[in-house]
C-alpha positions as CSV (number, residue, x, y, z in Angstrom):
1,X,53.1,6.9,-4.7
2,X,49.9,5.3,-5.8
3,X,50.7,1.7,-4.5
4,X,52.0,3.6,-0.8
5,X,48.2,5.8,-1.1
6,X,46.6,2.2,-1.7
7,X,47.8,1.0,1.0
8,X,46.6,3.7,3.4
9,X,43.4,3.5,1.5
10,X,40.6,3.0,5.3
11,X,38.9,-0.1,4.1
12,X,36.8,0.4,7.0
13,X,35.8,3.2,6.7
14,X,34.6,2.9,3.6
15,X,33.0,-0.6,4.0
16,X,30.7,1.5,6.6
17,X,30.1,3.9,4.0
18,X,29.0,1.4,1.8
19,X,26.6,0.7,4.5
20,X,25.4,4.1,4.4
21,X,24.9,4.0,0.8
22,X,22.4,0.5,0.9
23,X,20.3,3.3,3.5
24,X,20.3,5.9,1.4
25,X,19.2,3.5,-1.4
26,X,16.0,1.6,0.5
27,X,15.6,5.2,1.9
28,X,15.4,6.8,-2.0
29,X,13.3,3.7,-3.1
30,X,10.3,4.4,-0.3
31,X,10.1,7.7,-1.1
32,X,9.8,6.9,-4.7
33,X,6.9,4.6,-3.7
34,X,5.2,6.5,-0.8
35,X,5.6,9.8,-2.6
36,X,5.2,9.7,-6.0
37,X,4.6,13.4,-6.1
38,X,8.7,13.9,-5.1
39,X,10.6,13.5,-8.5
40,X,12.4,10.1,-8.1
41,X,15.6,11.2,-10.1
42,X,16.5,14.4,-8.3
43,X,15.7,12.3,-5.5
44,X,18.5,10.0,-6.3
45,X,20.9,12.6,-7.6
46,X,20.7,14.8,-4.0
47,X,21.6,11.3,-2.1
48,X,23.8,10.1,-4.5
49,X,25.8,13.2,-4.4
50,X,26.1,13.1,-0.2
51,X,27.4,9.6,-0.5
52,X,29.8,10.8,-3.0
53,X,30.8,13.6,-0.5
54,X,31.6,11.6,2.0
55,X,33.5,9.4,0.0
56,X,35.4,12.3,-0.8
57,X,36.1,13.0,2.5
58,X,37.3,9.2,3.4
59,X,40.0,9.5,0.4
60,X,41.4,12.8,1.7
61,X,41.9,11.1,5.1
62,X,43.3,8.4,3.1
63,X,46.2,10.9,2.1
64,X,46.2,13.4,5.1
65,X,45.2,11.1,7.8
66,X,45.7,7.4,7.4
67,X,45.7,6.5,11.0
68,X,42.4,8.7,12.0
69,X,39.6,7.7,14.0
70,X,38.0,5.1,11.1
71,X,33.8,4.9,12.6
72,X,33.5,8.4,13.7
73,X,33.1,10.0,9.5
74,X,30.4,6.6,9.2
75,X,28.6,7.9,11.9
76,X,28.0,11.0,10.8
77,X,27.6,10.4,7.2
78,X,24.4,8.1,8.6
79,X,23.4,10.7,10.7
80,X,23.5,12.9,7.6
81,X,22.0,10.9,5.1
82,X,18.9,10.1,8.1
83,X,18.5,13.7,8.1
84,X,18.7,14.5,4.2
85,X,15.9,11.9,4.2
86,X,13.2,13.4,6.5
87,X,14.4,16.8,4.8
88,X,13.6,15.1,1.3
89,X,10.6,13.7,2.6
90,X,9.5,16.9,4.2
91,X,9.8,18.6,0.3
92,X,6.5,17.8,-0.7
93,X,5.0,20.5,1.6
94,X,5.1,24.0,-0.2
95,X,6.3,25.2,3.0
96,X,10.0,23.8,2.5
97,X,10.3,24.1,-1.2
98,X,13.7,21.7,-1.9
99,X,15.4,22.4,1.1
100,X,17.0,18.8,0.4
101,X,19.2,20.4,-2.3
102,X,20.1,23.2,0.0
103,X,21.1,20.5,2.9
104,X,23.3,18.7,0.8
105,X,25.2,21.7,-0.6
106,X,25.6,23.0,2.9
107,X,27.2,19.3,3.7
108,X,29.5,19.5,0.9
109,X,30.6,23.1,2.5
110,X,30.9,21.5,5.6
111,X,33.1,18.4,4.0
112,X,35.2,21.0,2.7
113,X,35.8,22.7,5.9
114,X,36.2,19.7,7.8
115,X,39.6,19.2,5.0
116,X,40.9,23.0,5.4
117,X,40.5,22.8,9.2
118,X,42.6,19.5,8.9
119,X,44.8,21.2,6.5
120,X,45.4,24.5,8.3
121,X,45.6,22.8,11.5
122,X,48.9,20.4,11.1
123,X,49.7,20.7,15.0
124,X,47.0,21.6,17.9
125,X,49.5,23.8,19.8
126,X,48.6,26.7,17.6
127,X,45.4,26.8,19.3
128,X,47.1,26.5,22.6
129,X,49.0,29.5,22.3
130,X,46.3,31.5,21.3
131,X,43.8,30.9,23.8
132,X,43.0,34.4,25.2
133,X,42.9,35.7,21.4
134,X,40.3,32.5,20.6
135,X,38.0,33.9,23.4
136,X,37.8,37.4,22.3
137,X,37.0,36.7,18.8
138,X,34.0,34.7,20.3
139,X,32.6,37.3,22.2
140,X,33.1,40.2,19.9
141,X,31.1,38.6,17.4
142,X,28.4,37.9,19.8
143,X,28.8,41.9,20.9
144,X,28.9,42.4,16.8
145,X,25.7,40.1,16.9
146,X,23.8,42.5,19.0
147,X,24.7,45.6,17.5
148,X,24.6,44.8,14.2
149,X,23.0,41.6,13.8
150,X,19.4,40.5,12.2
151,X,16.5,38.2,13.0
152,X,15.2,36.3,10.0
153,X,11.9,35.4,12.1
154,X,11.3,39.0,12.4
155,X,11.9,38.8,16.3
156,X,13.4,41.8,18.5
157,X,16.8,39.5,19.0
158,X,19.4,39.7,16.5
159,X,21.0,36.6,16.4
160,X,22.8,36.0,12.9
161,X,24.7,38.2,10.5
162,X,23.3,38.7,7.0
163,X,25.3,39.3,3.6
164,X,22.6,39.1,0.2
165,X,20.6,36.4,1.6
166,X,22.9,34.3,3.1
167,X,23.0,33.9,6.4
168,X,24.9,32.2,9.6
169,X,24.8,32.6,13.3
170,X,27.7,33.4,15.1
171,X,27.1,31.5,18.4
172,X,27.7,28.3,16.7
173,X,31.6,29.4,16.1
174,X,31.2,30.6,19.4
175,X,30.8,27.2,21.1
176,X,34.2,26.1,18.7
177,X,36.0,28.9,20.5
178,X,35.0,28.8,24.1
179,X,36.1,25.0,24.4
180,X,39.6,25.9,22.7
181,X,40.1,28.6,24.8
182,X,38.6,26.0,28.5
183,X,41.0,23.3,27.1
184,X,44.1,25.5,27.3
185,X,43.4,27.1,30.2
186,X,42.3,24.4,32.0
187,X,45.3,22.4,30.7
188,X,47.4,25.1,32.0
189,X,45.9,25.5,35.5
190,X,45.4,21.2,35.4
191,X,47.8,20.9,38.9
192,X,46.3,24.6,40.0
193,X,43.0,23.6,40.3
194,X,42.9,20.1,41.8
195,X,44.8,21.2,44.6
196,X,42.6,22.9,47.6
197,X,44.0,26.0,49.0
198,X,40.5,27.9,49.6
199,X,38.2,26.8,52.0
200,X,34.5,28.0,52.0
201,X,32.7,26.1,54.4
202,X,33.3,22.5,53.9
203,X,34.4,22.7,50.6
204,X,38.5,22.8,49.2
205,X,38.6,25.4,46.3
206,X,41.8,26.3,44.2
207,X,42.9,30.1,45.0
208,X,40.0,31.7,43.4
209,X,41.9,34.2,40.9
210,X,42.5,31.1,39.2
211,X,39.1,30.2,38.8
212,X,38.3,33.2,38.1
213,X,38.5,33.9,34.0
214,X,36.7,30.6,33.6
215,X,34.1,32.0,35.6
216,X,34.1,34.9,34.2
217,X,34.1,33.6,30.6
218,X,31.0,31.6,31.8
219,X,28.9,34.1,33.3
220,X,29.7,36.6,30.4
221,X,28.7,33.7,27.7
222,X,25.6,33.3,29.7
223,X,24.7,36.7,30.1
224,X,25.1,37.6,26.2
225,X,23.2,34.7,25.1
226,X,20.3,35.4,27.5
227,X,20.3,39.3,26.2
228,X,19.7,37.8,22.8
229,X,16.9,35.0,24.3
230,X,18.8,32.3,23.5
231,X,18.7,30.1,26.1
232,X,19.2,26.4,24.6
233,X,22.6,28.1,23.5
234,X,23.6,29.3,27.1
235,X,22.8,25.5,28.7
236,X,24.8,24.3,25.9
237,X,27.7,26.3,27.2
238,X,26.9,25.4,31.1
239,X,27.1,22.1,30.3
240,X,30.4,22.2,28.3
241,X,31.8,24.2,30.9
242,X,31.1,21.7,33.8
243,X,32.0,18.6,31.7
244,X,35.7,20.2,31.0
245,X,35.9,21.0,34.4
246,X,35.2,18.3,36.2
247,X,37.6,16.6,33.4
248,X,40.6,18.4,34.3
249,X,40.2,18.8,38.2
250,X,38.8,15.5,38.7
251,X,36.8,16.7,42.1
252,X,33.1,15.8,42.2
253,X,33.2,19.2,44.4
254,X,33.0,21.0,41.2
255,X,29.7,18.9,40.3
256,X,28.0,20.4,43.1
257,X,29.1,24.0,43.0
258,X,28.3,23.8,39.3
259,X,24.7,22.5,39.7
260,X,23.9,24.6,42.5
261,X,24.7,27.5,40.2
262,X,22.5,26.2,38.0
263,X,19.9,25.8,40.1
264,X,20.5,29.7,41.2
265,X,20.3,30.3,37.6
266,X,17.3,28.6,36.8
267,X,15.2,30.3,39.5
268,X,16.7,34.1,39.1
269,X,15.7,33.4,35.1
270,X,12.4,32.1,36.2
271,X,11.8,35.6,37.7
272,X,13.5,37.7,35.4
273,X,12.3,36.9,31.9
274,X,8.6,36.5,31.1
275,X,9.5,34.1,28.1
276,X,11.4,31.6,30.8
277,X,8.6,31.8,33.1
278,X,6.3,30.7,29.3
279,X,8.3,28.3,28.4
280,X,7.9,26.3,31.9
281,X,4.4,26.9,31.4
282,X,4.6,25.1,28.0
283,X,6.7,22.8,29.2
284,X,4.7,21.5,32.3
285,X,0.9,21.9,30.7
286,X,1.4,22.0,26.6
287,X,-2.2,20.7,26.1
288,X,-3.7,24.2,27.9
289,X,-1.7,26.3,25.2
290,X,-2.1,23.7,22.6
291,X,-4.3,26.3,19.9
292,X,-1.4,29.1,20.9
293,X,2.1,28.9,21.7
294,X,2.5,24.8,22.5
295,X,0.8,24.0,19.1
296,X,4.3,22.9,18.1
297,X,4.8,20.7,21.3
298,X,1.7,19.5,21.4
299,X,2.0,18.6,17.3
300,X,5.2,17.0,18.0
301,X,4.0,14.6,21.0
302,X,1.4,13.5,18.5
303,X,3.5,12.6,15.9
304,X,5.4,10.9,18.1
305,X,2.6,8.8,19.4
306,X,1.4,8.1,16.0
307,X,4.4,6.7,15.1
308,X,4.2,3.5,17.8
309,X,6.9,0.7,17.7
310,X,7.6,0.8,14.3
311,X,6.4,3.9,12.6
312,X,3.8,4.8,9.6
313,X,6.8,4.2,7.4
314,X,9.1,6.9,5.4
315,X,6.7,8.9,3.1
316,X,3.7,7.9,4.9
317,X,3.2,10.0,8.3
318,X,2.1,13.7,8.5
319,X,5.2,15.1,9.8
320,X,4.4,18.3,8.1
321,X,1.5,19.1,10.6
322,X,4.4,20.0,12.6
323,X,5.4,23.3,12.7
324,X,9.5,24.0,11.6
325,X,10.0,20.5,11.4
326,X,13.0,20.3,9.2
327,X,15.0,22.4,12.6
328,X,13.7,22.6,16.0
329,X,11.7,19.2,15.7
330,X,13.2,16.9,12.7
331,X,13.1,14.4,15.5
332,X,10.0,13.7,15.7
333,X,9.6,13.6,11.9
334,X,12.1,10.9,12.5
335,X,10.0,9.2,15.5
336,X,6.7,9.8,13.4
337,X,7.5,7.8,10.0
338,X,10.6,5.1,11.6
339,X,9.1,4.6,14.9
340,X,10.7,4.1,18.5
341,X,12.9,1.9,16.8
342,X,13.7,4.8,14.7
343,X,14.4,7.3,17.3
344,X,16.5,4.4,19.5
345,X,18.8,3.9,16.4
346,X,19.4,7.5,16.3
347,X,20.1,7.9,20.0
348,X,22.4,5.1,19.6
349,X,24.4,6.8,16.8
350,X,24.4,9.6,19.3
351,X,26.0,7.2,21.8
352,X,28.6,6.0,19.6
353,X,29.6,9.3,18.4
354,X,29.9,10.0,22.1
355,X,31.8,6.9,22.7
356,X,34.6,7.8,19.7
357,X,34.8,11.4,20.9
358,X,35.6,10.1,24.7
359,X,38.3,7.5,22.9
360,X,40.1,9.6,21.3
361,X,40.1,12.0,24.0
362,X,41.4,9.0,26.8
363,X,43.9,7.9,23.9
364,X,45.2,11.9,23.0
365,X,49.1,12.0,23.1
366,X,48.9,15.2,25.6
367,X,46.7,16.9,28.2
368,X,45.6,19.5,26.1
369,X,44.4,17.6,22.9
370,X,42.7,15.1,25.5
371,X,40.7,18.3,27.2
372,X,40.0,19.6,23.7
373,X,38.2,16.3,22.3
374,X,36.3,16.4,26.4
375,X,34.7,19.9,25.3
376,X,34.2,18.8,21.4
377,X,32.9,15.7,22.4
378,X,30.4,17.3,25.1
379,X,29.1,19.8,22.2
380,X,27.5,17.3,19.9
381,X,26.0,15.4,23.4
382,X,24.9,18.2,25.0
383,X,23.4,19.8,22.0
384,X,21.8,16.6,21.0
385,X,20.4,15.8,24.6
386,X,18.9,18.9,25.0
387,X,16.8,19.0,21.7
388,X,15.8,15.8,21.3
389,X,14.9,16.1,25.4
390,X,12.7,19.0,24.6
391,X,11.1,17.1,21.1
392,X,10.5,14.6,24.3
393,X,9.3,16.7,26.7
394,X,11.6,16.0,29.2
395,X,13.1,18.9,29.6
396,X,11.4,22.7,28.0
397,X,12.1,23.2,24.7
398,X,15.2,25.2,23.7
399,X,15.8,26.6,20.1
400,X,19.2,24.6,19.2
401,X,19.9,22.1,15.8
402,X,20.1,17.8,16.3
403,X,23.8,18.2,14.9
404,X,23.8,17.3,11.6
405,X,20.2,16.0,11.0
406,X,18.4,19.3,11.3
407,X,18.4,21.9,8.3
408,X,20.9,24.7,8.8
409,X,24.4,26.1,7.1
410,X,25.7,27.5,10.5
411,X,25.3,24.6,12.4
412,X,26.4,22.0,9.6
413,X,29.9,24.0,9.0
414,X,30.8,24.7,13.3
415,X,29.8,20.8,13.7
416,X,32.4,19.4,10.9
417,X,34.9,21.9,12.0
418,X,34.6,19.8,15.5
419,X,34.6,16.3,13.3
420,X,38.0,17.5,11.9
421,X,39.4,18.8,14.9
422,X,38.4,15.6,16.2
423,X,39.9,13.2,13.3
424,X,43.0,15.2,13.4
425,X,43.4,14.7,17.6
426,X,43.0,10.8,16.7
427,X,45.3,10.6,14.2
428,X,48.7,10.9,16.5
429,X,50.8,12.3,14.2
């Protein structure tokens, strides 16, 4: 038994995690130099312990999953451990207390659940079959949300569910459930939908009740997640939606419809909501509201800018002048202290998770399980686009997490439910 468990041992794998390690090490050594005030051993036990996490997490593939996907853990143990860092880093404000320790805890949750959801999870066809029951659930704890929900900032939206301090906020299993529930569906209705049987003007639709519960689902997703201001989370879902879409029916018809509805969107919540209307304003002229509401923006963009080519170096920037800047804006933390080089590593890791999610997707054994790792996939790059856009300022700013770098249990434990979902379509077993 032990020789056979050697031999499915991924050298690989853990040759990249060794890689990680030497990071995490030069990473633990300029903090210990540039912040003397951080205590050096804690320092090294918190990093030592995510390393030894995700070696954890490499043996159990080992045994469960010899023939998974081998770069896509690396990836996001070095997205992790870039994170952990600018958390660390970020510990000698009094602001964020050791929120370090709290990062790495919620990892080793999220280890764990990436095991049990490869555990519980043997075959993929259970999710299949309960697709309309996958959807419900979503949107009953979003209704459950509203009614009896809280907001930890104090706001009027209640947007997470609180038991003795602990929190989590449901819209991150949410976006977990909607793409099981597109990837049946759309699996089922494959044939249905790339045929044209409907015209409207020039353009070839399927018959529209079958379009209709995905539209449906949509609109009802969006029109929940607006109620409770969240907007960041309802262009997450837009985009996962047209990205499965256009997947399945292969017609760039969908494209257009989809953007035009967008764009319909766009100017109806212009009008409609004061706070969209404000966050344009932000967005297009930061520096006029830069005492007041784009202080954070307008923070951001100068850390960013002080960080040039090459950055002040880890432990040496100010990246606590910027507002919540272990969440919303742990980019530009990134960005201030590493540099553009920096920030182009970490949208290159963003790339190749991309890239591995798409692989295993063109290489799934059936339809379904190919759809599934489309939609998974197009969560992390969607939700990853559209903060770091908005740390840019290309886009406005939306209130969502860089998956796995930015501090947060809820978001940590949806995203390695979709890395085991993931490992498990790649494994072909």
């Amino acid at each position: 038994m032990i020789a056979a468990f050697v031999r499915h041992v991924r050298r690989r794998e853990y040759g990249l995690l060794l890689v990680v390690g030497a990071f995490l090490a030069v990473g633990a050594w300029l903090l210990a130099v540039n912040q003397p005030s951080l205590p050096a051993g804690q320092t090294v036990q918190q990093l030592a312990m995510l390393l030894a996490l995700f070696a954890v997490a490499s043996l159990f593939l080992s045994w469960r999953l010899p023939q998974a996907d081998q770069l896509l853990l690396p990836i996001v143990a070095l997205l992790c451990a870039t994170g952990t860092l600018s958390i660390r880093r970020l510990s000698t404000g009094s602001n964020y207390a050791d929120y370090a320790g709290r990062q790495v805890l919620w990892i080793g949750v999220g280890i764990l659940v990436l095991m049990a959801t490869i555990v519980v999870v043997p075959r993929l066809d259970a999710l299949r079959r309960y697709k309309y029951t996958a959807a419900v659930v979503g949107f009953l704890l979003i209704l459950g949300t509203i009614r009896f929900g809280v907001d930890i900032t104090g706001g009027p939206y209640r947007r997470w569910f609180g038991f003795h301090g602990v929190y989590f906020q449901p819209v991150e299993i949410l976006k977990v459930l909607v793409v099981v529930f597109y990837a049946a569906y759309l699996d089922e209705k494959r044939e249905v939908l790339a045929q044209a049987e409907f015209r409207l003007g020039r353009l070839r639709l399927p018959p529209l009740q079958y379009l209709g519960p995905l539209f449906l689902t949509w609109v009802l997703s969006l029109l929940l997640l607006t109620f409770q201001n969240d907007l960041g989370s309802a262009l997450l879902f837009f985009g996962i939606f047209l990205a499965m879409l256009y997947v399945a029916s292969e017609r760039r018809a969908y494209l257009w419809i989809g953007l035009s509805v967008f764009t319909v969107g766009v100017v109806l919540a212009f009008r409609l909501f004061p706070h969209v209307r404000q966050r344009a304003d932000i967005w297009l002229n930061p520096w006029r509201y830069a005492h007041d509401q784009a202080f954070q923006v307008v923070q951001g963009l100068i850390a960013l800018a002080n960080g040039g080519i090459l950055g002040s170096g880890l432990g040496q920037g100010h990246p606590g002048f910027v507002p919540v800047a272990n969440t919303d804006f742990i980019f530009t933390s990134i960005g201030e202290e590493l540099g553009l080089v920096g920030g182009l590593g970490i949208l290159g890791l963003f790339l190749a998770l991309a890239f591995r999610g798409l692989r295993i997707a063109a290489l799934a054994r059936d339809p379904f399980e190919g759809l599934l790792a489309v939609g998974l996939t197009s969560t992390l790059a969607i939700q990853a686009l559209v903060i770091i856009g908005g740390n840019l300022r290309l886009m406005p700013l939306t209130g969502v997490t860089l998956p796995f770098m930015s501090y947060g249990g809820s978001s940590l434990l949806a995203n390695f439910v979709i890395v085991g979902l993931l490992l498990r379509i790649s494994a072909h077993d």
